[in-house]
C-alpha positions as CSV (number, residue, x, y, z in Angstrom):
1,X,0.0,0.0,0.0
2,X,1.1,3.7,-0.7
3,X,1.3,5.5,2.3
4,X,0.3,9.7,2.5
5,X,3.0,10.6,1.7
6,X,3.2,8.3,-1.6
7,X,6.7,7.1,-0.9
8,X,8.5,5.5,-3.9
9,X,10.5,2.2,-3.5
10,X,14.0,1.7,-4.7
11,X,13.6,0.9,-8.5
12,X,11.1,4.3,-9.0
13,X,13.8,6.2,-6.9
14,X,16.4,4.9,-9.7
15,X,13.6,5.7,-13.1
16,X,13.4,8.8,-11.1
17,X,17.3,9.8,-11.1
18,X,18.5,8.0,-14.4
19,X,15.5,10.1,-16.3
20,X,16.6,13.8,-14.2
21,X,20.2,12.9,-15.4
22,X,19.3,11.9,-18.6
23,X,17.7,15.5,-19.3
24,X,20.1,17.5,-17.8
25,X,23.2,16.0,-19.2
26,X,21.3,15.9,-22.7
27,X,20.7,19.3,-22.7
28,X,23.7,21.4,-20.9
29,X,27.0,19.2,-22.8
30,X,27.6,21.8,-25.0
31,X,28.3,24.4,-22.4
32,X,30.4,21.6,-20.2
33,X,32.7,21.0,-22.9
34,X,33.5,24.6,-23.7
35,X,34.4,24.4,-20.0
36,X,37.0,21.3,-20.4
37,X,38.6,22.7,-23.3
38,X,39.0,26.1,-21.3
39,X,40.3,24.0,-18.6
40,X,43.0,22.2,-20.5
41,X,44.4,24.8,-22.5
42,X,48.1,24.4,-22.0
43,X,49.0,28.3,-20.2
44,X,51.0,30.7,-22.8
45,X,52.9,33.6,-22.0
46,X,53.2,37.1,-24.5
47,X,56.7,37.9,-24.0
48,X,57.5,35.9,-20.9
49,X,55.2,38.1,-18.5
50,X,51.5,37.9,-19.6
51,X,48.8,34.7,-19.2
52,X,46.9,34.0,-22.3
53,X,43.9,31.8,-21.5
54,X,40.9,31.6,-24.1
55,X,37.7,32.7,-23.2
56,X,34.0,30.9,-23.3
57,X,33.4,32.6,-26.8
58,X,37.3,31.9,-27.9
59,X,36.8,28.1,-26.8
60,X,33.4,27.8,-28.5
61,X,34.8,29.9,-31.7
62,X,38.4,27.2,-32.0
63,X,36.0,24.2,-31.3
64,X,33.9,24.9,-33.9
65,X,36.4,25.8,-36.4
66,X,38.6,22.6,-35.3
67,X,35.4,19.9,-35.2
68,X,32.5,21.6,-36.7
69,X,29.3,21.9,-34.5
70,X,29.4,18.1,-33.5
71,X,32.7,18.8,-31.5
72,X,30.3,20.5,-29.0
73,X,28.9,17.2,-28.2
74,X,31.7,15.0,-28.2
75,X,31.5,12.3,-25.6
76,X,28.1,12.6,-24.7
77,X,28.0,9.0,-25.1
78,X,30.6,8.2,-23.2
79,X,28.8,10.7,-20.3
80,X,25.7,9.5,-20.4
81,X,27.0,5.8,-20.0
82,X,28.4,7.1,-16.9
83,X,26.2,9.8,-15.8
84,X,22.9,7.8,-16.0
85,X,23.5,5.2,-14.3
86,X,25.1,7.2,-12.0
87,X,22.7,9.6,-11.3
88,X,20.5,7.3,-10.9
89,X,22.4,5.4,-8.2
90,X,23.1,8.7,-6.5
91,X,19.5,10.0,-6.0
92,X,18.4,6.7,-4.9
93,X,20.5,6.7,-1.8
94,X,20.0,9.4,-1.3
95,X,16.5,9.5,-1.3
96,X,15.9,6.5,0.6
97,X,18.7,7.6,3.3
98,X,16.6,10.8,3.5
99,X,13.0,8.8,3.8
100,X,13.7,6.1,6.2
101,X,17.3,7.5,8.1
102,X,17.0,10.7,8.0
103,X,13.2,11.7,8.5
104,X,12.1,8.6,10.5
105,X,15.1,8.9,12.9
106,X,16.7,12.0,13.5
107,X,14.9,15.0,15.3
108,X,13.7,17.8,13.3
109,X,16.9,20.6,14.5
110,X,19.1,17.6,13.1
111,X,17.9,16.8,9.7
112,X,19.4,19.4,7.8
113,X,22.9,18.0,8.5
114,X,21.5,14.2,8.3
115,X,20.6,15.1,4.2
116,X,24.1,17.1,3.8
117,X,25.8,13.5,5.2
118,X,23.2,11.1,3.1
119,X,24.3,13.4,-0.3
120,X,27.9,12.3,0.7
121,X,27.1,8.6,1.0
122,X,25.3,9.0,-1.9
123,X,27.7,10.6,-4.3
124,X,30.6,7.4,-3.0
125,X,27.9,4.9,-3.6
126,X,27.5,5.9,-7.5
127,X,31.7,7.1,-8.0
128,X,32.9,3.4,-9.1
129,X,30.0,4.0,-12.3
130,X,30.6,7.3,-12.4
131,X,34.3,8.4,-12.7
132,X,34.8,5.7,-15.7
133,X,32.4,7.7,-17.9
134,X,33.9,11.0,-16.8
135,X,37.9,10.1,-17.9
136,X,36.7,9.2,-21.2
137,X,34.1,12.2,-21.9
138,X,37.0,14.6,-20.8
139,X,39.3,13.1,-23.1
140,X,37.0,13.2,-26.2
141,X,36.1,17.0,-25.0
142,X,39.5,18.1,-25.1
143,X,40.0,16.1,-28.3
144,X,42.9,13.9,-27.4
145,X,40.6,11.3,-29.4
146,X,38.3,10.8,-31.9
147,X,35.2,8.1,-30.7
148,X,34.6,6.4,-27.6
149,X,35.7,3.2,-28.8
150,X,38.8,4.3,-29.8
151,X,39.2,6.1,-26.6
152,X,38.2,3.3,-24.3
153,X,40.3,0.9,-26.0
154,X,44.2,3.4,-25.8
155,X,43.4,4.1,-22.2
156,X,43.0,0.5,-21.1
157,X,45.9,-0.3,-23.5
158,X,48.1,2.5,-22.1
159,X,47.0,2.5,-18.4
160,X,45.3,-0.9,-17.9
161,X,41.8,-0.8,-15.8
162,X,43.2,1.6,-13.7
163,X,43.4,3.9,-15.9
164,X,40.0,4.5,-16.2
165,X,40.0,5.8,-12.6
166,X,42.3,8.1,-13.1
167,X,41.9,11.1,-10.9
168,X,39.1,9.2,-9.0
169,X,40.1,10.4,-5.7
170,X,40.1,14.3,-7.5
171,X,37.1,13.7,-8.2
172,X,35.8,12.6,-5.2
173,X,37.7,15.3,-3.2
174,X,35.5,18.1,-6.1
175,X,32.3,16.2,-6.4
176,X,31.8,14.6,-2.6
177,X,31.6,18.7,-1.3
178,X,30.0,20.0,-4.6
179,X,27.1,17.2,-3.9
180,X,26.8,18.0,0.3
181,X,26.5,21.5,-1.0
182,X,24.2,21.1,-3.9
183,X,21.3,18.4,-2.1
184,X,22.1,20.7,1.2
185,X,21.6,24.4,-0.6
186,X,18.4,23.0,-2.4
187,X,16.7,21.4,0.9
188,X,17.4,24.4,2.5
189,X,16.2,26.7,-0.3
190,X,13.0,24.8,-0.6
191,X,12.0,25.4,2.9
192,X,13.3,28.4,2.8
193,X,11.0,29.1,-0.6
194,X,7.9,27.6,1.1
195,X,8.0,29.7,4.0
196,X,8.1,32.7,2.0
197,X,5.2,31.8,-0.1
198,X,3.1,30.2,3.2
199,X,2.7,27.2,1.0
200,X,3.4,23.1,1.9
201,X,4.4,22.3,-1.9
202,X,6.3,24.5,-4.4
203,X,5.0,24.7,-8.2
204,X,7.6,23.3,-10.6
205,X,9.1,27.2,-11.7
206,X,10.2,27.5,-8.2
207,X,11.3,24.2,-7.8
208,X,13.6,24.5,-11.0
209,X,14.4,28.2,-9.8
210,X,15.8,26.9,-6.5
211,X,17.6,24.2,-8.1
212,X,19.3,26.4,-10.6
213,X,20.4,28.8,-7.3
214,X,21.6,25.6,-5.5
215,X,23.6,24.1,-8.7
216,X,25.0,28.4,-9.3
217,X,26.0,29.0,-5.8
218,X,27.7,24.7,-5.6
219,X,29.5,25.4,-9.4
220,X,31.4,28.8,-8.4
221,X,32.4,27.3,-4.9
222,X,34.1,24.2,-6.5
223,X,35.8,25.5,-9.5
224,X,39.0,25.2,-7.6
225,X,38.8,21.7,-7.2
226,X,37.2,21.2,-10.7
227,X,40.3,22.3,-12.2
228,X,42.9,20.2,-10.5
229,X,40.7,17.3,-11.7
230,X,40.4,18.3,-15.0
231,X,44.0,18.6,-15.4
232,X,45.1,15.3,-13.6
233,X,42.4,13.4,-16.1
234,X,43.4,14.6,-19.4
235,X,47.0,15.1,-18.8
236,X,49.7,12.1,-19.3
237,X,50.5,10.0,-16.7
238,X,53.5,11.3,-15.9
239,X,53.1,15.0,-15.8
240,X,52.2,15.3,-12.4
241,X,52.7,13.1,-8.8
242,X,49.1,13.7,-7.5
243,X,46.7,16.0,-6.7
244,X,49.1,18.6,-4.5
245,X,51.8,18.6,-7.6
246,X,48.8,19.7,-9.6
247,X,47.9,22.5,-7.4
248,X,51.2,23.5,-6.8
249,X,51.3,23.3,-10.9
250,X,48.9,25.6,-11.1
251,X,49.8,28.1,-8.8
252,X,53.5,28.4,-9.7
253,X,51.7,28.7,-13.5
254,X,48.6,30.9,-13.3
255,X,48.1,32.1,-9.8
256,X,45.2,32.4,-8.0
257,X,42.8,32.8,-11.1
258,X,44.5,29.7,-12.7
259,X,42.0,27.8,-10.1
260,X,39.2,29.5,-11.7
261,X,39.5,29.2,-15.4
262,X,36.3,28.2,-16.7
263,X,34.3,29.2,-13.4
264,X,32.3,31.4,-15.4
265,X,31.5,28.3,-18.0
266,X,31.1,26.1,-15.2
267,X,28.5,28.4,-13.3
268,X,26.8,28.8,-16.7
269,X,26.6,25.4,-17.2
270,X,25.5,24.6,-13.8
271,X,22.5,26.6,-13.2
272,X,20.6,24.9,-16.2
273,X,22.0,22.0,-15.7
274,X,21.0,21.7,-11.4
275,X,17.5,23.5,-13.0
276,X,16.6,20.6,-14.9
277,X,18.1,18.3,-12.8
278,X,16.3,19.0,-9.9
279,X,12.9,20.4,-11.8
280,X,12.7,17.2,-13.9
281,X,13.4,14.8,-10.8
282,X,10.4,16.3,-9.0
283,X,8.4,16.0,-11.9
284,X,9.3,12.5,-12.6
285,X,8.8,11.5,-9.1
286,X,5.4,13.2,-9.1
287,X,4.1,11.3,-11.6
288,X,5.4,8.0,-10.5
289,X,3.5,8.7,-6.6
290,X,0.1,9.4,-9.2
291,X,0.4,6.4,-10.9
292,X,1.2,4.6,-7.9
293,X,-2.0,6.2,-6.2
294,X,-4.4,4.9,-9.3
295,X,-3.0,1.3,-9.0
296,X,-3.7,1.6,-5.4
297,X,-6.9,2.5,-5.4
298,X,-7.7,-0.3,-8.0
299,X,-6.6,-2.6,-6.3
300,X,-9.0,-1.4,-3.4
301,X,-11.9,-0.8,-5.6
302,X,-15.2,-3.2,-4.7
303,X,-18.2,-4.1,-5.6
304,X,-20.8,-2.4,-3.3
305,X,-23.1,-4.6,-1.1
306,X,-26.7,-4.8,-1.7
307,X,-29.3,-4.7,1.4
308,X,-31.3,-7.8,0.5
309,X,-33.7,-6.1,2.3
310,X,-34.2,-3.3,0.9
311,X,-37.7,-3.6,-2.1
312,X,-36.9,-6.0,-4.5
313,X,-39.0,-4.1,-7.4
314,X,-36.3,-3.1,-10.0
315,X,-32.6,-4.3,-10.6
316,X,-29.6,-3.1,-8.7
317,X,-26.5,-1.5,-10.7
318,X,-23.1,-0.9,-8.7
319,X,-22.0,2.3,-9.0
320,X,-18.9,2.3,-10.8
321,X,-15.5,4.4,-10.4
322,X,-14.1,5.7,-13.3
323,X,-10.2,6.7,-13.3
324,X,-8.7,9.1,-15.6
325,X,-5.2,7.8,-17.3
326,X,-3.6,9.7,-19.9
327,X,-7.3,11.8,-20.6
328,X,-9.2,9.1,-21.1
329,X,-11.5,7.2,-18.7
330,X,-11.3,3.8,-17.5
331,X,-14.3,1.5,-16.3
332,X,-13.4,-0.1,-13.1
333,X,-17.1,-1.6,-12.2
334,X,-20.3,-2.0,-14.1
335,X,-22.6,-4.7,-12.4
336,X,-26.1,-5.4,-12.6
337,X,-27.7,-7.7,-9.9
338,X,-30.9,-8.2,-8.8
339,X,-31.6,-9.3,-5.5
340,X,-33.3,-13.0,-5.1
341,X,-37.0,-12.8,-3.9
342,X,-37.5,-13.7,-0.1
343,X,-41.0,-14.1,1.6
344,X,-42.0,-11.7,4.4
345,X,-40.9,-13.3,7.7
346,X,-44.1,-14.2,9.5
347,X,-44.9,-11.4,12.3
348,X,-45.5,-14.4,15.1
């Protein structure tokens, strides 16, 4: 049975973050590779004193010109292999840490930090899918190669299995914060956004519209560490020691700003991106709890007694429920019956 509250179970939490993943990721890679090749670009220097980095429209105008409009979409495949899933794995932790951890057993002046702890859990539980997918898309972004097969295959051949993890604990050290802050900032938003409007349940604008805020606010913050693992992923092997010597890398080279080339990109990118994310989640998981409703009551739909008492003089139809699904109506119950005669029970 559904309860009030329409809870989902663990493969609707999964439909429910694959599909928000699917859209956003669909939809924003254009902007996210703009913001690896930004990222990559090797540092030059005018005369020995002056950094020359491109900018978004420079990136976007030598992409183009290099790789044609497609090169805004390479390795979408190979980020929706590992995004979907991932996403999907991510949200249903979470989701279910939050439903029957964090709401059921945690007082209400403790929750807040119980969802920032479940979006960590949640982001380690889907890393082993995710950071894969996200070695090969940056690769094909920054055009080191031409298809994922071909990229797949000179990794594993270069690098073994391992390879494909490379910068894995980068990436956990950018995305394990960036996730406590983004499920954190949008839980808080939301309540913050309900208060303001004196209302239980947010309409799907505001719930995109805080999403975007959370994903804005998350993007800028991290840039810092979304460099260093960009750099570590798409550079060879031996061009840096670790994490620290690509830090150090980039300070020695750039400076402070070094950490946030492609910030700008990145924020871009990430208020869409957390907008649909978010907005599309809700909606998916909206009309999951509907659907689950209808097959409930369905299932609890019966036929309605008949008092054999009652005059015996026409015949009985059931009332019958009729459910809407997709604008049509369906016929649950349609039953005629007419009661069986019985004498009067003699008065003595």
């Amino acid at each position: 049975m559904v309860d009030e509250k329409g809870d989902l179970c663990l493969w609707e939490h999964l439909v429910a973050g694959g599909g928000a993943t699917l859209s956003a990721v669909s939809v924003m890679h254009p902007l996210d590779t703009i913001k690896i090749y930004m990222q990559r670009a090797q540092v030059a220097t005018a005369g020995g004193s002056a950094n020359v980095r491109p900018t978004m429209l420079g990136a976007a105008q030598e992409i183009l010109a290099r790789r044609g409009p497609g090169g805004f979409y390479a390795g979408l495949g190979a980020n929706l292999s590992g995004q979907v899933p991932a996403g999907a794995i991510k949200f249903a932790t979470y989701e279910l840490l939050k439903q029957h951890a964090v709401q059921k057993r945690l007082p209400a002046a403790a929750q807040g930090w119980g969802e920032v702890a479940s979006a960590a859990l949640a982001f380690l539980a889907c890393s082993v899918v995710l950071v894969p997918g996200e070695v090969v898309k940056s690769r094909l972004q920054a055009g080191l190669y031409p298809s994922f097969r071909e990229a797949l295959l000179r990794i594993i051949e270069q690098d073994g299995v391992s390879g494909l993890y490379r910068g894995y604990w980068a990436t956990v050290t950018r995305d394990v914060p960036y996730t406590m802050l983004e499920f954190g900032l949008y839980e808080q938003f939301k309540r913050a956004c309900m208060w303001s409007v004196k209302r239980d349940r947010l309409h799907s604008s505001e719930e995109w519209t805080m999403g975007g805020l959370a994903g804005g606010v998350t993007g800028w913050c991290t840039t810092p560490l979304d460099v260093i693992k960009t750099k570590l992923m798409t550079c060879a092997r031996s061009q840096y020691r670790g994490y620290w010597d690509a830090a150090r890398d980039v300070w020695h080279r750039e400076g402070l700003s070094g950490f946030f080339t492609g910030g700008l990109a990145r924020v871009l990118w990430l208020v869409p991106f957390t907008a649909v994310f978010f907005g599309s989640h809700e909606i998916i998981k909206r009309f999951l709890r509907s659907r689950k409703r209808q097959y409930s009551t369905l299932g609890s739909t019966r036929i309605p007694r008949i008092d054999s008492e009652a005059s015996a003089s026409s015949n009985w139809t059931c009332r019958y429920k009729s459910i809407k699904w997709f604008g049509s109506s369906t016929l649950i119950c349609d039953v005629r019956i007419k009661p069986a005669y019985r004498s009067p029970r003699h008065p003595f």
